[in-house]
N, C-alpha and C positions, 0 to 999 in steps of 0.2 A: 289307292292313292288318287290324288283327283286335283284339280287346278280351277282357279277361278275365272270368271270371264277377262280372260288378259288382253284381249283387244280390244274392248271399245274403253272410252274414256268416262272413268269412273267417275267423272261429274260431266252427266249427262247432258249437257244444258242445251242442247240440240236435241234431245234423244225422241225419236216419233212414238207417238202411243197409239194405242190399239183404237182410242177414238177419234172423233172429226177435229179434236185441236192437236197439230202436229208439228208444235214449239213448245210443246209444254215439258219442264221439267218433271220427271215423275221418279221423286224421292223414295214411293216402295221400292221401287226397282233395288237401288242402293241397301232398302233393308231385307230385302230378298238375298241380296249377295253375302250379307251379314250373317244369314240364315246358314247358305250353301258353304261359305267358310267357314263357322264355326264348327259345320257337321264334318268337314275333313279336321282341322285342326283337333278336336276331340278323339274324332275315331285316331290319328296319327300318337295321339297320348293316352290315350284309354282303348285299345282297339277290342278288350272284350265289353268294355261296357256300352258302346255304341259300334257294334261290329259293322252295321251298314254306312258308315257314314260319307263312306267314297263316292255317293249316290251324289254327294257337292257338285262333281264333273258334271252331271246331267243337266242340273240347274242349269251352273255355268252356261253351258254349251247353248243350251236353248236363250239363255236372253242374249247373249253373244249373235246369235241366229237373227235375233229377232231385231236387235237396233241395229246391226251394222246393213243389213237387208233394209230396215227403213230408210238409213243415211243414202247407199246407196242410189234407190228409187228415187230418192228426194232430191239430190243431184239433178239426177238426170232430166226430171219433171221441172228444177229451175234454170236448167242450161242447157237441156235438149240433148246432154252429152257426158260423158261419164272421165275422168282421169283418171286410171289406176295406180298410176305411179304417185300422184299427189295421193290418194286414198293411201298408200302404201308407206308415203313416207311421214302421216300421221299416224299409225303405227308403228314406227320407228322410233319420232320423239317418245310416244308413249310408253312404250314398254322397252324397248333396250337396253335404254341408260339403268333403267333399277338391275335388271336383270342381270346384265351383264357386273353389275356392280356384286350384288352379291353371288352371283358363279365367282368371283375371283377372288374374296374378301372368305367363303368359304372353302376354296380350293387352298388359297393361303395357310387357316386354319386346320384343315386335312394334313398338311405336310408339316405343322407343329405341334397338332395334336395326337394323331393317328397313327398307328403304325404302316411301316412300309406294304405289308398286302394289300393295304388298302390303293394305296396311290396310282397304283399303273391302272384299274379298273374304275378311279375316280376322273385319271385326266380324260381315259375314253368316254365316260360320261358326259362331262362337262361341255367338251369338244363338239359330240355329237347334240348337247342342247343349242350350243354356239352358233348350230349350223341348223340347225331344227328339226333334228332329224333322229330324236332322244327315243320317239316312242317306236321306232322303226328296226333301233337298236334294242331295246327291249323286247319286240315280239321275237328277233332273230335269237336272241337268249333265253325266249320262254319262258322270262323271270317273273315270277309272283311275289306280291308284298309280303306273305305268308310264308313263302320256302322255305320249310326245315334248313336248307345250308347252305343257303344266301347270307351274305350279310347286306344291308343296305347300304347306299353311297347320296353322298350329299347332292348329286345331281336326279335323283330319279324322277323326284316328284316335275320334273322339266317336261315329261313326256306327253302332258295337257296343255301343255304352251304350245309345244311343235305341232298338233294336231290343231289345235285355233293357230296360228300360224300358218300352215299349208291350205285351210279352210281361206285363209285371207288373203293369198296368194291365187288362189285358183276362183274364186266366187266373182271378185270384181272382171277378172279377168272373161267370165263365163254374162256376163253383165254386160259387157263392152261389146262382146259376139252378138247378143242378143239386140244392142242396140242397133249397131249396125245390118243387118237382115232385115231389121223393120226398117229404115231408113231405106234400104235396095228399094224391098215388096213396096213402100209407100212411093218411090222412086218410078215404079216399072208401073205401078198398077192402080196409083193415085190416093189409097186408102192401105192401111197395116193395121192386124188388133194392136190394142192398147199393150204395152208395157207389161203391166203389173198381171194383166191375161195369162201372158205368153210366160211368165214367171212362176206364175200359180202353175199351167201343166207342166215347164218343166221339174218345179222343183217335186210333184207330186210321182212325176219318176223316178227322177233321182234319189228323193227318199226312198221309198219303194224299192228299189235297188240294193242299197245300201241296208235297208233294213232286214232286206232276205238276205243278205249278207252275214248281219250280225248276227240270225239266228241260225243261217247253216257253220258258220265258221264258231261260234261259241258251244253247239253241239258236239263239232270235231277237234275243237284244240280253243279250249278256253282262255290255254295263257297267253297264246296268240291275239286272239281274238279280242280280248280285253284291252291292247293297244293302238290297234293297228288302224290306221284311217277311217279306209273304207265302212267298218262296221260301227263310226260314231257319226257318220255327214248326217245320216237321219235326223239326231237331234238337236244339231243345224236349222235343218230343214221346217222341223216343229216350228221354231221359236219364226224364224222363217216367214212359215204361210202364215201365223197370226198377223205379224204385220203388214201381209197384203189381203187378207180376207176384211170385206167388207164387217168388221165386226164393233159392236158397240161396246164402249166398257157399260158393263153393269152395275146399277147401284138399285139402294135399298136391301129387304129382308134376302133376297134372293143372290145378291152381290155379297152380304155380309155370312148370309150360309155357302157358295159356292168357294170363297175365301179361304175359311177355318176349314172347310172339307181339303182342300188343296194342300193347307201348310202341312195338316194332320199328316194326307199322303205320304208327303217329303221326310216328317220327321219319323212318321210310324217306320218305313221303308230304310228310313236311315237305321232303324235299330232291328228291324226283323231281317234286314238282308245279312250275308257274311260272306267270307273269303269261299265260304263252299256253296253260293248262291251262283246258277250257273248263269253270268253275267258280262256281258250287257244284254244280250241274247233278248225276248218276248219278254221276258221280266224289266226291263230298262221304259220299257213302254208306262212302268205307275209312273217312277218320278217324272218324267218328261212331260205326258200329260199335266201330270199336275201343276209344274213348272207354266206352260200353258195355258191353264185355268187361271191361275194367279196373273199372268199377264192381263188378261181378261178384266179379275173381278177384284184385284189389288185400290183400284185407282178411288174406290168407296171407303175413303175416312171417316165414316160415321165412326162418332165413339163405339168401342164397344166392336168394331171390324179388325180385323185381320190388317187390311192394310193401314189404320189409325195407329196402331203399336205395331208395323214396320217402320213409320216416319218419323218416331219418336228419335231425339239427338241420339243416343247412346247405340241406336241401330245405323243410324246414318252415316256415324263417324264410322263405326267395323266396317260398314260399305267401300268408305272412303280409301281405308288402309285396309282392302282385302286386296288386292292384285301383291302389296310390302308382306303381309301378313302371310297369305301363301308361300311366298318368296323365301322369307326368314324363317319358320316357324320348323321346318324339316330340317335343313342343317341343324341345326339347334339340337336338335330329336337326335340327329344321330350321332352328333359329336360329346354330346352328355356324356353317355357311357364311359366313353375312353376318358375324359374328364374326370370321371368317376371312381374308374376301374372298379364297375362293377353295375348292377341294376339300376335304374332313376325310380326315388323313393319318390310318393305321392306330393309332398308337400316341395320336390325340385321341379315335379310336373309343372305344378302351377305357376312355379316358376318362370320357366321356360313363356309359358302362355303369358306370362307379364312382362318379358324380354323382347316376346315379339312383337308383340301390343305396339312396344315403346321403339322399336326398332325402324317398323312399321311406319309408327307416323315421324319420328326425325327423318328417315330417307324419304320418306311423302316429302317434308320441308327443304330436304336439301338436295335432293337429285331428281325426283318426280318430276313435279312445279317444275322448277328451276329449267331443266332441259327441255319438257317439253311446250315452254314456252318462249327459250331461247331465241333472238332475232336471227343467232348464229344457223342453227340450224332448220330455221322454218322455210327459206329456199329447200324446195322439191329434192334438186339436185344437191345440196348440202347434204339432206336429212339421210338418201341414199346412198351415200358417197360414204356418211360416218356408217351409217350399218355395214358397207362392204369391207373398210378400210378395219373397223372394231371387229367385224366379226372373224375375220383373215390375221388378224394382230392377235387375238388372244388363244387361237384354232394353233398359230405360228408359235407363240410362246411355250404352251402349254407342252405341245407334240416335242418339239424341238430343244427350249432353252432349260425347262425343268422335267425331262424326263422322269418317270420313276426309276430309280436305280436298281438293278439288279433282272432284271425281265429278259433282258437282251438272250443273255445265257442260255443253252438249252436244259432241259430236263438233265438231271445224274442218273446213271444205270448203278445196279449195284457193283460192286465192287469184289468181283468172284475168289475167295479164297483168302480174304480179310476178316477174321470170325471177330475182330472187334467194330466193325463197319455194319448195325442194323442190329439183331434180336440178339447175335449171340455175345454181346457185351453182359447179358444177364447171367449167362453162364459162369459161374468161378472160375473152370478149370481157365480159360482163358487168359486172366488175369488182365484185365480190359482198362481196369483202373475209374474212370469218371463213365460213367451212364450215359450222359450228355455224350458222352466222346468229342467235346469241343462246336464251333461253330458250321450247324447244318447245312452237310449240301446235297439239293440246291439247298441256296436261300427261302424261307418261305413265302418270298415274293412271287418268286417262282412255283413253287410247290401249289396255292390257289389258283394260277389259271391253268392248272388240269379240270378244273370246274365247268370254263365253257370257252375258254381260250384255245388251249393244246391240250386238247383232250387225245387220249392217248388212242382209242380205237374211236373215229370218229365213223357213226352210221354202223354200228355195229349193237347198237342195242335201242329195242322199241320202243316208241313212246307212250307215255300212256293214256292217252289222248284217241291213239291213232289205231285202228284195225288189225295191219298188214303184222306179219312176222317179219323179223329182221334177222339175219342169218349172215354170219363172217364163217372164214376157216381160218384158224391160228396154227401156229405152230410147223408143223412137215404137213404140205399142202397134197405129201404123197406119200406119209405114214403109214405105217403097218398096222396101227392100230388107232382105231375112232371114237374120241371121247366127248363126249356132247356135257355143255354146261347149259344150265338151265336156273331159270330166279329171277332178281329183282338187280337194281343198281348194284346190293353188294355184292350181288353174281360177276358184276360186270368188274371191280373194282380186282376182282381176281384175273382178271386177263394176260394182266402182265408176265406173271407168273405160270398161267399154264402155256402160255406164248414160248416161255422161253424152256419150260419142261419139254412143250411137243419138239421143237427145236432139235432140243440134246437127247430125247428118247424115239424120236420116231412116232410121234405122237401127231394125227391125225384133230381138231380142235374144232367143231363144228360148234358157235355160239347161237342160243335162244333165250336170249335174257328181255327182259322188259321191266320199263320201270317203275317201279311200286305195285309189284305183283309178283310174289309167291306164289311159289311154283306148288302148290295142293288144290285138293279138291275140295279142299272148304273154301267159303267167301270170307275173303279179309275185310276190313271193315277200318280206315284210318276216319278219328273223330273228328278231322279236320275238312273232311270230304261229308258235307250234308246234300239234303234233296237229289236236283239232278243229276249233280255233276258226280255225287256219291256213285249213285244208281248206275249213271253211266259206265265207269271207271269200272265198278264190278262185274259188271256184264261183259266190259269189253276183255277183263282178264281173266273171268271165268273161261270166256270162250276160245282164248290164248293158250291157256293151261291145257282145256280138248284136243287143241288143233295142233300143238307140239308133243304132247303122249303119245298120240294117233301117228305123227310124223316120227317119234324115236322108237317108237315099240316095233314098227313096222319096217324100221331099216335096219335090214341086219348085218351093215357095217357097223352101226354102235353099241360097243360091247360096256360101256362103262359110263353114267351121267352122273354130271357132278353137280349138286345141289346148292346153293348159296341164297338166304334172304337175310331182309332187316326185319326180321318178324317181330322183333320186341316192339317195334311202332304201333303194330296193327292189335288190332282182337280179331278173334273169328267166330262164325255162326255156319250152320249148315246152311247146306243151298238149299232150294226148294225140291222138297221131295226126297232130301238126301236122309239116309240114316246116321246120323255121325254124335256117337254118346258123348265126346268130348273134341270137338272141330278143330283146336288148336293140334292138336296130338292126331286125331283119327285121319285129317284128310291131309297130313302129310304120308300115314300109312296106308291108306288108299293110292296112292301114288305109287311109290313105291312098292306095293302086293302088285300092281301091274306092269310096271317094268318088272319085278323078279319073276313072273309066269312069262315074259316076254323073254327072260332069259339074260336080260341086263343086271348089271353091278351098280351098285351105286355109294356114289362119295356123299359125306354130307359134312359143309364146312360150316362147324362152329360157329354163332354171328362173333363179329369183333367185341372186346369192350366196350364199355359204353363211355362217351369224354365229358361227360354230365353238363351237357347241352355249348360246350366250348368249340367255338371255330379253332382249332387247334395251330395252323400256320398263326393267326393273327394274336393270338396268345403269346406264343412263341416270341412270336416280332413284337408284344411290350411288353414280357417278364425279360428279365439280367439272368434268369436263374430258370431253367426247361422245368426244375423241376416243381416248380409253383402249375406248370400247367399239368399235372400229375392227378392222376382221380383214385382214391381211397381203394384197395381192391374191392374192398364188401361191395362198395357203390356204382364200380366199372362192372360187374359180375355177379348180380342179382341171379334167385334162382328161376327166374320168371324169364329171363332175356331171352331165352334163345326156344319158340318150340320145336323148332325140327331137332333138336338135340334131346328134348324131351322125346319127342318120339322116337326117337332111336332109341333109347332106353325102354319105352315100352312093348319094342316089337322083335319077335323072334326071330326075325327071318335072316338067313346066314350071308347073305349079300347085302347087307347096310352097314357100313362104315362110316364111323363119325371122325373128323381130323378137325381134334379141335386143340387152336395154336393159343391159348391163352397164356401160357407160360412163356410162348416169344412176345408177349405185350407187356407182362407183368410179373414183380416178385412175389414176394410174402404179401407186402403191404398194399404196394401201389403198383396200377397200371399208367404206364407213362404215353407223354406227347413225342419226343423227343429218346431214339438209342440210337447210340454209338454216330451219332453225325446226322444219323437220316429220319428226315420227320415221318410219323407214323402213319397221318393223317390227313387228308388233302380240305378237310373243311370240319364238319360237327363228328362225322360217323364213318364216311370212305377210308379203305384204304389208300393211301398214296400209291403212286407209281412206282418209284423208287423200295419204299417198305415191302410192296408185293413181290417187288420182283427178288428183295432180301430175303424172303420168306421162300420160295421156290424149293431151296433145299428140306425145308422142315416138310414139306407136302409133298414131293419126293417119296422121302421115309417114310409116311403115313400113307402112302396111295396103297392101293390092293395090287397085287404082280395082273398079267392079262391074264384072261381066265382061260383061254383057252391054248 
């Protein structure tokens, strides 16, 4: 996701250039923005056919860097002194009024087109753009554009605003400190370096800073790190020092090849990077550079140049309607669907991209302009007064006047001793009557924010990102007997349930789960995960896998570990040096042959069916009928899904247990969303809370007695 340069004013007609005339309009710029926009817009509707395209933000960022750094200095150089609040409150007119227009106009839209899951996690969106503090919320939820069981919300694409936003908040402000020190030292000591000096080393730190930032924090937690301030001021900073380094634009052969090398950078970049490019990290350094260059060597409209066919109308106008374009172009994207109820075909794509077009420039015409030229609000103190008063009125409405409904409620427990309440509606003898068993509780409003809201064991399972082993004890914290669970997220989705087992058995519950790591001794391999961050990720779960065998095999309080993955995601390969004739199968029995010399039992849970790629609550919440959210059995229960249950079947060994509950998911036909009241599924693949902790009984029955 990526946002376009939102604070300076997209007709630049102040704008300073990189050479000795520093009034000059410079309409590449404009077709440069053109560029950076259309590369998020495409990757946002084609995200395999231009997978890098998110690389737009970088652009952004740097000419962002680079005129509102000229504006500044050029203040100061014609009145010896800087207003930040006037500077602030020209970003105010500028960007507010659209912004805010469409936050509300698709939040609107969300509550009559969307189902209820969505609302409570759309108004904390919006709210948090409101106040600019979108991408802060994002890194706290480690959400990626790509997340297997996220869904997206109409505000995300906000989190490039807030970060040019707090940039524009804090720079002038770091401007004004600066002015004033020179004024003292010129004060005290009769002479001060110059300005633009004193700007050049700081900002050469402060990048610097920020840039070893972005590559240790992208190294250890990418999805963090993809948000978060700090690790984007650098390219700032870029756009920045072009406009105070003494630097010449360049023309001729040399200006028209260093050009076409620049745009190529951007667009090559926009299509060799992806969701599994470990980014913004060392690699952020192509586009930006190039970004850069182009500032540079744009200003050469020879025919036949790079920046001659940026200047052209048709590039100028997308410049013009990029800030509306950005704006509109994502609601649109995500509210299709459910519009749809069901995938956006190709020729709605383009749609969409002609909606926003048009959308784009009648709000250009009618709230752009219009406000940010208003007499009303071009007093200082007006301009401020509407952004606190706007931003506090719609933070106030959203929280307060249109809650989402249904959220307030806590989670439901199961309901002990009700065999029509969860799986065992599927059972005849019961005589249970509707499958559905009526209107689910909770609601499945409720039932999604076990996702990152009320997550049920919170700090109890690793990340996968991060090093450390994470380790809870569930159940009887003074149990007779100690059962270690070990796996991935569906490891973890089981907690509920051995929670409430250790509980009622006496059950000792020591958790080692991580997530997106299977618990074997082959290398999983998710094809969504390339280059570094791939590499990374396997290394750091390989050595997860070591460091928790070594820790369970050697304590011999645990008598019994209980296995759980989503293996059907992954593929597997040996490791280096390993012998493994078939690594799906072998290196979960490698596991296992070592716990059983150790003298441990082991459980191995079945993965769940499959909901054939359906957010299952948000299903729920727009069929009349649970069972439209229903998936084929053939198709819930492939013979491929599960290897550790393939491996079980391959391996002799008299302490491997497979307890697999696919008949409390499904009948003949069909494995369902929705039994006897309680949703099954807390997003595409988890079990819910509530379901697991239904299922307790069935797991129970299938555990092995203690062996000793």
């Amino acid at each position: 996701m990526t946002a376009p340069d939102i604070a300076t004013e997209n007709h630049q007609r102040q704008a300073v250039s990189a050479g000795p005339r520093r009034d000059e309009f410079q309409p590449e710029i404009q077709g440069l923005r053109a560029v950076a926009v259309l590369l998020v817009v495409i990757y946002h509707l084609w995200p395999n056919r231009l997978s890098g395209g998110f690389i737009g933000v970088d652009v952004f960022f740097v000419i962002s860097g680079y005129l509102i750094t000229a504006h500044l200095v050029r203040e100061v150089s014609a009145t010896g002194r800087l207003s930040a609040a006037r500077f602030w409150s020209r970003r105010v007119r500028r960007l507010l009024p659209l912004a805010m227009t469409v936050s509300l106009i698709s939040t609107a839209a969300v509550y009559l087109l969307a189902p209820s899951t969505v609302w409570d996690v759309t108004v904390r969106q919006v709210v948090a753009s409101t106040l600019y503090v979108q991408n802060w919320v994002l890194a706290g939820d480690a959400i990626d554009y790509s997340a297997k069981d996220n869904d997206a919300t109409i505000a995300q694409h906000y989190w490039s605003l807030s970060i040019e936003e707090q940039f524009y908040f804090v720079w002038p402000l770091l401007v004004v400190a600066i002015v004033a020190v020179l004024a003292l030292v010129r004060a005290r000591l009769g002479r001060a370096p110059e300005l633009k000096t004193v700007l050049v080393y700081t900002l050469v730190a402060v990048g610097m800073v920020s840039f070893g930032c972005s590559v240790v924090l992208t190294a250890g937690n990418q999805a963090t790190a993809y948000f978060v301030t700090p690790t984007r001021v650098w390219e700032f900073v870029f756009g920045a020092l072009i406009s105070l380094l003494p630097l010449r634009a360049l023309r001729g052969p040399w200006a028209m090849t260093a050009g076409w090398t620049a745009m190529a950078v951007i667009v090559v970049t926009g299509y060799l990077f992806s969701s599994a490019t470990a980014f913004p990290g060392w690699i952020a350094v192509l586009p930006v550079a190039a970004t850069a260059v182009a500032l540079v060597t744009l200003r050469d409209r020879e025919r036949y140049s790079a920046g001659y066919w940026l200047t052209r109308r048709p590039m100028i106008f997308l410049g013009d309607i990029s800030y509306g374009l950005y704006l509109w172009h994502w609601p649109l994207i995500v509210l299709a669907p459910y519009v749809l109820d069901g995938p956006v075909p190709a020729t709605v794509k383009l749609g969409l991209l002609a909606l926003g077009i048009v959308l784009s420039w009648v709000s250009k015409l009618v709230v752009e302009d219009p406000l940010r030229h208003s007499a009303l609000l071009r007093p200082t103190r007006n301009s401020l007064g509407f952004a606190v008063a706007g931003m506090t009125a719609v933070a106030v409405a959203l929280l307060v006047v249109v809650p989402a409904p249904g959220v307030q409620a806590g989670p439901a427990e199961y309901v002990a001793g009700d065999p029509c309440h969860g799986p065992g509606v599927l059972d005849p003898a019961n005589n249970c009557g509707s499958l559905a068993g009526g209107a689910p509780v909770p609601p499945p409003a409720v039932v999604i924010r076990e996702n990152k809201q009320d997550i049920a064991y919170p700090g109890c399972q690793a990340d996968a990102d991060t090093a450390d082993i994470v380790s809870c004890i569930l159940g009887d914290k003074n149990g007779t007997r100690t059962i270690a669970i070990v796996g991935d997220s569906h490891a973890t989705s089981w907690f509920p349930a051995f929670d409430r087992l250790g509980r009622d058995n006496s059950w000792r519950i020591l958790t080692f789960t991580r997530s997106s790591c299977p618990f074997t001794l082959a290398e999983r391999n998710d094809p969504e995960e390339r280059g570094e961050l791939g590499a990374d990720r396997r290394a750091t779960c390989d050595s997860h896998v070591d460091r928790v065998l070594d820790k369970i095999t050697t304590d011999p309080d645990i008598d019994t570990v209980v296995s759980a993955s989503y293996s059907s995601v992954f593929t597997f390969t040996a490791r280096p040096a390993a012998n493994l004739a078939n690594p799906a199968v072998d290196g979960f029995i490698e596991v296992w042959s070592r716990l059983h010399a150790a003298g441990k039992s082991v459980v191995v849970m079945a993965d769940v069916p499959l909901t054939g790629g359906k957010n299952v609550p948000t299903c729920l919440a727009e069929k009349t009928d649970p069972a439209d959210c229903a998936v084929p059995r053939r198709d819930a229960l492939p013979a491929t899904r599960m290897a550790q249950a393939s491996a079980v079947q391959a391996t002799n060994l008299p302490n491997v247990t497979l307890v697999d509950l696919s008949d409390q998911f499904c009948d003949a036909q069909n494995c369902y969303a929705q039994l006897g009241s309680v949703i099954v599924y807390r997003d595409k693949s988890h079990v819910s809370r509530t379901f697991s902790l239904a299922l307790a009984p069935y797991i129970e029955r299938a555990f092995p007695a203690h062996p000793r």
